[in-house]
C-alpha positions in Angstrom: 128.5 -16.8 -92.8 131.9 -16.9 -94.8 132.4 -18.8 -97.8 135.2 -18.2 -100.5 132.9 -18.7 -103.4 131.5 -15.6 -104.6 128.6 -16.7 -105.4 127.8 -17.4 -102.0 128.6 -13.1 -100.5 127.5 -10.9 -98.2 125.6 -8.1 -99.5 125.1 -5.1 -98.1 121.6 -3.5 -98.4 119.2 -0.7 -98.0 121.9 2.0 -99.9 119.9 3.1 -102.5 122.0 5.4 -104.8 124.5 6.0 -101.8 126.4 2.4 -102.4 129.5 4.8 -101.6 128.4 4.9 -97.8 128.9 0.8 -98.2 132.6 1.0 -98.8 133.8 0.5 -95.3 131.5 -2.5 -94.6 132.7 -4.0 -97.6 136.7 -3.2 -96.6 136.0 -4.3 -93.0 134.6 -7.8 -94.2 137.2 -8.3 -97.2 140.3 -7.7 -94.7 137.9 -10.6 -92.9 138.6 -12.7 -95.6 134.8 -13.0 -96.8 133.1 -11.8 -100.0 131.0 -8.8 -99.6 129.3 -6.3 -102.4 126.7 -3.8 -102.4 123.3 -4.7 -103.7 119.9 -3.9 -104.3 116.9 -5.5 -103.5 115.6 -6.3 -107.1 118.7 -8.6 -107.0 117.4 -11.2 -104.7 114.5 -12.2 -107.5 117.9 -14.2 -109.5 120.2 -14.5 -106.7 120.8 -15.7 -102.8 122.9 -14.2 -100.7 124.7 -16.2 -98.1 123.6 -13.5 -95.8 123.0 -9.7 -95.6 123.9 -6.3 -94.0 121.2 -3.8 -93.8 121.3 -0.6 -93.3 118.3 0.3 -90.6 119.6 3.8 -90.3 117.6 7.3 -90.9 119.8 7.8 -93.6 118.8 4.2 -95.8 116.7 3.7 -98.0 113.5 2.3 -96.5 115.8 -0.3 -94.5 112.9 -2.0 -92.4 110.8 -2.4 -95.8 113.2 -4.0 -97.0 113.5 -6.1 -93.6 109.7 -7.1 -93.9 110.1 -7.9 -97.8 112.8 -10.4 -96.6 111.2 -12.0 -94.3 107.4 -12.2 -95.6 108.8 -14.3 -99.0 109.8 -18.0 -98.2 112.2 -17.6 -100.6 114.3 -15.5 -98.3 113.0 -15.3 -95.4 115.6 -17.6 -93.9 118.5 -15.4 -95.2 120.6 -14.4 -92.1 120.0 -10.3 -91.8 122.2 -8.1 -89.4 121.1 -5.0 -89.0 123.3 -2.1 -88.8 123.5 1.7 -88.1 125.6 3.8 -90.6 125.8 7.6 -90.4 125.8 9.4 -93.4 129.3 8.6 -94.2 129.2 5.2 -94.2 130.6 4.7 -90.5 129.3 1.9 -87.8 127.0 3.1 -85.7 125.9 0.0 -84.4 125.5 -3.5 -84.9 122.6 -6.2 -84.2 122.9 -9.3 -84.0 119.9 -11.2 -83.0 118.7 -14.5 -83.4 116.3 -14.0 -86.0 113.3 -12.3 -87.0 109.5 -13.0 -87.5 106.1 -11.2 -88.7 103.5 -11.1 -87.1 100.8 -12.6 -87.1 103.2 -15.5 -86.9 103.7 -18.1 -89.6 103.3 -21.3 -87.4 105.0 -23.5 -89.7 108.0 -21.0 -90.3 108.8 -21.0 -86.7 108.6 -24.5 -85.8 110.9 -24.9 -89.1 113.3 -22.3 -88.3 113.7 -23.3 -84.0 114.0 -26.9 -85.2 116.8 -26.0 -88.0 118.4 -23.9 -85.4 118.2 -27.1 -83.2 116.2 -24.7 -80.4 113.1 -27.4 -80.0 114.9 -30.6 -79.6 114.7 -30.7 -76.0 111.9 -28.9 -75.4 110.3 -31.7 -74.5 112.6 -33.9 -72.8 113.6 -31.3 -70.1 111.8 -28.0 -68.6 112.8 -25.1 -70.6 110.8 -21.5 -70.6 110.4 -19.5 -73.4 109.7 -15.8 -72.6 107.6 -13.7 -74.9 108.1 -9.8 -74.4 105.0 -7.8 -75.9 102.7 -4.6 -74.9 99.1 -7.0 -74.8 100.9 -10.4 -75.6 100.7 -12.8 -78.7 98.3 -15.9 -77.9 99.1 -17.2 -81.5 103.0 -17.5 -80.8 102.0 -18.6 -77.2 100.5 -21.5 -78.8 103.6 -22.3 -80.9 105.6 -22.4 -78.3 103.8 -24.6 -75.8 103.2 -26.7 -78.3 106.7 -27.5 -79.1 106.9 -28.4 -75.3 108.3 -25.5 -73.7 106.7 -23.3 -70.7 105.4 -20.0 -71.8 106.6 -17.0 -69.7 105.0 -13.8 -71.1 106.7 -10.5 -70.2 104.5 -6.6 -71.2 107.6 -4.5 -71.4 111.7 -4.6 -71.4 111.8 -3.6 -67.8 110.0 -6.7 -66.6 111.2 -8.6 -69.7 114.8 -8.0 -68.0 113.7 -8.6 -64.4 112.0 -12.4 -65.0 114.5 -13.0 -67.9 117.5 -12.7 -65.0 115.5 -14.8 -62.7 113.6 -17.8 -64.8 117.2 -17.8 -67.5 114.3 -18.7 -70.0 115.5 -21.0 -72.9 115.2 -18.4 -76.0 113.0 -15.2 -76.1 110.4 -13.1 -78.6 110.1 -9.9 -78.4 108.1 -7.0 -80.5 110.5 -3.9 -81.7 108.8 -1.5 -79.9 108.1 -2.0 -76.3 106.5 0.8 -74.1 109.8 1.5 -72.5 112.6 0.8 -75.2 113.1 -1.2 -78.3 114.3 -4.4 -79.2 117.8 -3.4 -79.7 118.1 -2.0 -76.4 116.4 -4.7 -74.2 118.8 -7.4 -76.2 121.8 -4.9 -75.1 120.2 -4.8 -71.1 120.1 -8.5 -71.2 123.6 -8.6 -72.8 125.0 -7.4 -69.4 123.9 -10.4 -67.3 125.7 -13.3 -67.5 122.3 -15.7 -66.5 121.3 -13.8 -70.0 123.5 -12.6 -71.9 123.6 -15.9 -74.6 119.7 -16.1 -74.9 118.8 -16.9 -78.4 116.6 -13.1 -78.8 113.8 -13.1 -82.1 112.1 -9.9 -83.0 108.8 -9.9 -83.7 107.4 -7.5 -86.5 104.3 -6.0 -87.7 103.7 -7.3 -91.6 102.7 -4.3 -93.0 104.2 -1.4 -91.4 103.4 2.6 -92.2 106.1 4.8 -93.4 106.2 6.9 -89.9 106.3 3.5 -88.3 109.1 2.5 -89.6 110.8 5.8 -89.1 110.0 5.6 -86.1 111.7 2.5 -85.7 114.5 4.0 -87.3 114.8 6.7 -84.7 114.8 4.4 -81.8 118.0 3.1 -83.2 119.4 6.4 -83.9 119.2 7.1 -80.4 120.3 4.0 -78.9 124.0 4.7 -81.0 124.0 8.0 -80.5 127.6 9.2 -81.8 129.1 5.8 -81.4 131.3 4.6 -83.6 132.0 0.5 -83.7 135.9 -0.9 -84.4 136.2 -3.3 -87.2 137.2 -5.5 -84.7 133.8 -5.3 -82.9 131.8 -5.1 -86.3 133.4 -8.8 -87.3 132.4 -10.0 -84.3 129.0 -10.4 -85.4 130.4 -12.8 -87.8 131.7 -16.5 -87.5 134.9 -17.1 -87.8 136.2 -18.7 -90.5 
């Protein structure tokens, strides 16, 4: 995600007023050797990042709207977002890196696009892969997409099963909603982060396309408690990032 032309940054969003509790990202990915600013939202009508930070925190401002505005415009939606969690002061809370993420009801055409750009359906069809979707009453639409492309759909109704068949079919790449009936996303991705058969799966998060202001509060919450008081070194913040 680096790039030494500054027109090409990082930007750090979902701020608001508070750009101050941005600094240490910013110093973190500077030392890095990458360019990195604060921004708002307004700003991606003239400009494109190369990829963005976002603050999904109780204390941003209206993080996950911001998410969904992302990726509902085709404009953007294919701008790499990591979410993060940063306390009040700016600090690391946590970090997400997942593959991607999607609204639902799915785009069909946006995620055959964005699998085959991330070279994830070339050999669907040439060998037997599994692709695992992870949802309370399951997504026929997305099934569809994906057996289509060639794969074999494996659907999963919660993290703990999600976690069980992931570890015994190693499916190819996975889809899963934010909020399960027993976690979120966040915390199923870390669960399967602790099995080797699982820990590389390519993991997209599904969300809702309109979401209400508790819901996404909610959401917010579910994070909160997943980082608790943890506090993430620079060195395990950059990792997120590719190397230059």
């Amino acid at each position: 995600m680096s790039n030494s032309r500054p027109e090409r940054e990082l930007w750090i969003l979902g701020l608001g007023d508070r750009i101050d509790r941005g600094a240490l990202v910013c110093s973190y990915l500077a030392e890095a050797g990458y360019w990195a600013r604060t921004a708002k939202t307004e700003e991606l009508a003239e400009n494109r990042p190369l990829g963005i930070v976002l603050d999904i925190s109780p204390h941003s401002i209206d993080g996950w709207g911001i998410l969904s505005a992302i990726k509902s415009s085709p404009e953007t939606r294919d701008i790499p977002v990591l979410p993060v969690f940063l306390s009040e002061k700016g600090k690391v809370g946590g970090a997400f890196p997942v593959a991607g993420f999607f609204l639902t009801p799915i785009n069909r055409e946006h995620v055959i696009d964005k699998l085959a750009v991330m070279g994830l359906s070339d050999d669907a069809e040439d060998y037997d892969l599994q692709a695992m979707v992870v949802t309370k009453k399951g997504d026929e639409q997305l099934g569809k997409v994906v057996t289509e492309l060639g794969f074999t759909l494996l659907n999963a109704y919660s993290a703990k099963e999600g976690v069980a068949l992931a570890t015994i079919a190693h499916p190819y790449l996975l889809f899963t909603s934010f909020m399960l009936p027993d976690s979120s996303a966040f915390e199923f991705h870390d669960r399967l982060r602790l099995y080797p058969q699982t820990r590389n799966i390519p993991v997209f998060v599904l969300l809702k396309d309109s979401m209400k202001e508790g819901e996404r509060m909610a959401m917010s919450r579910s994070v909160e408690y997943l980082v608790r008081k943890k506090e993430l070194s620079k060195e395990e913040f950059l990792n997120c990032f590719r190397r230059k």
